[in-house]
C-alpha angles and dihedrals in degrees: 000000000000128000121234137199107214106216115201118211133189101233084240143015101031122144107267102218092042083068110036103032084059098042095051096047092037081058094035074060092053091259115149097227118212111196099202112178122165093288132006123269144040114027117190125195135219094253099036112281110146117194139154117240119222096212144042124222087248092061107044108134119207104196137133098290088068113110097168145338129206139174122219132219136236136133102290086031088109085065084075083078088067089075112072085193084068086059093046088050088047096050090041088057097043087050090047088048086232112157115266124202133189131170142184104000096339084096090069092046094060091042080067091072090049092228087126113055136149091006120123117262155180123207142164101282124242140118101276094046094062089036090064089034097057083043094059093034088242105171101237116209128182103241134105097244126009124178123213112188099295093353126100121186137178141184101223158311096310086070097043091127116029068048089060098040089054091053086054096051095050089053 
């Protein structure tokens, strides 16, 4: 049985290289790698990646083959809080201890659900980041990728991969 990273993409509007950078090095390391946005189909990035997701959001499956899931981050990515599924995987995977990884804005997507209060964390930095940090008394702290016990968290694309290998390492 192999063991797959779920990657969760917003259907437009994700950071390219958040999303690439990890995915090439997570299969380079024998991962199976499952791309969910809101609905199945064609993705498109902010700087011109097109590619189709497997999953949709609906259909997402936690079970024991999951080795990790993590949202990436991008411009529209905060429309991912428009999908309450997205809080019930998130607090599937918390309950199962399954790494969980976020980068750019996508902590602060996950803070939204609230599965990830009172940790220490990084995160692309804007109003509305510390804002929903300071909500859920998530310990901000100013890296580009901090772990806290099975959460991984980074502040954006330029640590899309010391970001993945950390999400390996915490695997």
């Amino acid at each position: 049985m192999s063991k797959k990273i779920i990657m969760v993409i917003a259907q437009e509007g994700f950071r390219d290289e958040e999303l690439l950078e990890p995915k090439a090095l997570f299969e380079e390391r024998g991962y199976d790698v499952q791309i969910a946005s809101p609905e199945k189909g064609l993705c498109k990035g902010m700087l011109g990646a097109v590619l189709e997701s497997d999953v949709a959001l609906a259909d997402v499956v936690i079970d024991k083959t999951v080795a990790a899931l993590v949202v990436v981050g991008g411009a529209n990515s905060p429309s991912l809080m428009d999908y309450p599924v997205l809080g019930k995987i998130l607090k599937d995977v918390r309950s199962k201890n399954i790494v969980l990884g976020a980068i750019c804005l996508a902590p602060m997507i996950v803070a939204s659900f609230g599965v990830i209060d009172e940790i220490h964390a990084t995160v692309y930095k804007t109003d509305d980041s510390m804002s929903m940090f300071k909500n859920h008394k998530i310990i901000y702290f100013q890296e580009d990728v901090l772990v806290d016990e099975k959460i991984v968290t980074a502040n954006g694309p330029h640590a899309a991969t010391i970001f993945a290998e950390e999400v390996l390492s915490t695997i």
